[in-house]
N, C-alpha and C positions, 0 to 999 in steps of 0.2 A: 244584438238586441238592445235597444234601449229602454231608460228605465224612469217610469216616471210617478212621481210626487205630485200629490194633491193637499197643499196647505190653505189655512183658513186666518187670515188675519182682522185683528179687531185696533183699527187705527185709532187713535186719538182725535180728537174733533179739529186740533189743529192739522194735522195728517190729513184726514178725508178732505179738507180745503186744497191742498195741495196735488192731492194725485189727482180731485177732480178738476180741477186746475192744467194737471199734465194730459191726462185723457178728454180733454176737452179740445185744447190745443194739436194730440194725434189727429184726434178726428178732421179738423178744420185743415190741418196738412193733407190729412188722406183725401177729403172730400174736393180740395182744391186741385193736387192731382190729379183725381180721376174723370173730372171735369175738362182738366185741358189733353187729360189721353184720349177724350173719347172727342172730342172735337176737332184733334188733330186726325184720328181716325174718320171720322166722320167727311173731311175735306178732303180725307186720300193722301195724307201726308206720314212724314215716318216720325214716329215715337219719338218723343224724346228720351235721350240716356236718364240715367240714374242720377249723374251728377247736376246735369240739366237743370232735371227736376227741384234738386237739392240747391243750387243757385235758385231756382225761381219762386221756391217754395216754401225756403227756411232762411236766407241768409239773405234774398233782398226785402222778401214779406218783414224780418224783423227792422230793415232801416225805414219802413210807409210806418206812418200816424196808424193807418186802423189796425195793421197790424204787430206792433210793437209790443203787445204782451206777449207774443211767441218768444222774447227774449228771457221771460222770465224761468221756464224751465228749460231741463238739459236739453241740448239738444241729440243725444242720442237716440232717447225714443220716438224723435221726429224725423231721422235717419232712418230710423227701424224700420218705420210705417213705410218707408218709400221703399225700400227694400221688400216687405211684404207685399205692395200695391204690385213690384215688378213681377215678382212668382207668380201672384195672384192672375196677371196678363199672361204671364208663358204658358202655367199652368190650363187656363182658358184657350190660347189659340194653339196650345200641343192637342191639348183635345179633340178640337173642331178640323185639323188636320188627320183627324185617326193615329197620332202618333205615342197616347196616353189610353196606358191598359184601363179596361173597366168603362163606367157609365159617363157620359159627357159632361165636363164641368160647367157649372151657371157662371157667365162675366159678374166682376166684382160689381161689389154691389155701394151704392153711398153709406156711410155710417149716419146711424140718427141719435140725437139728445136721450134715446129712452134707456133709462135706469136700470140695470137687473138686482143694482145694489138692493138689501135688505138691512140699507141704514136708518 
């Protein structure tokens, strides 16, 4: 069994610049990925790997002009998000194969700029 914790943090004004900063930048990894999975899909071609993706989506994005502020946060949680985009597709076509107990999963979805914060 696992065991989980629901904490609540109150960042500093400099802090909420920065994680919205970091979560801005996931997004922009996730959404650029899911973009070129679903295109490559779309042509009938095979997926790109995980590292692929990670070459084309974190470490060349940070050497182009537009996207050069990706180098300003870690890059772990741009990692992350690639990693979750991948579950999020196995997850999706174990489904659609009947191979995933329970009700059929929805394909990932794009992230959008809207707010849940209550800053």
């Amino acid at each position: 069994m696992k065991a989980r914790f629901k904490y609540r943090i109150y960042p500093a004004p400099g802090q909420k610049a920065r994680l919205a900063k970091l979560f801005g930048s996931v997004r922009v990894v996730w959404n650029d990925s899911l973009a070129c999975c679903q295109e490559k899909y779309r042509l009938g071609e095979k997926k790109p790997t995980n590292s692929e993706l990670q070459k084309l989506f974190i470490t060349q994005a940070k050497k182009t002009v537009y996207r050069e502020w990706l180098s300003e946060v870690s890059v772990v949680p741009l990692q992350q998000s690639l990693n979750d985009l991948n579950q999020a597709d196995q997850n999706f076509f174990s489904s659609t194969k009947c191979q995933r107990k329970g009700q059929a999963i929805k394909p990932p979805k794009f992230k959008t700029r809207k707010s849940r914060a209550n800053c």
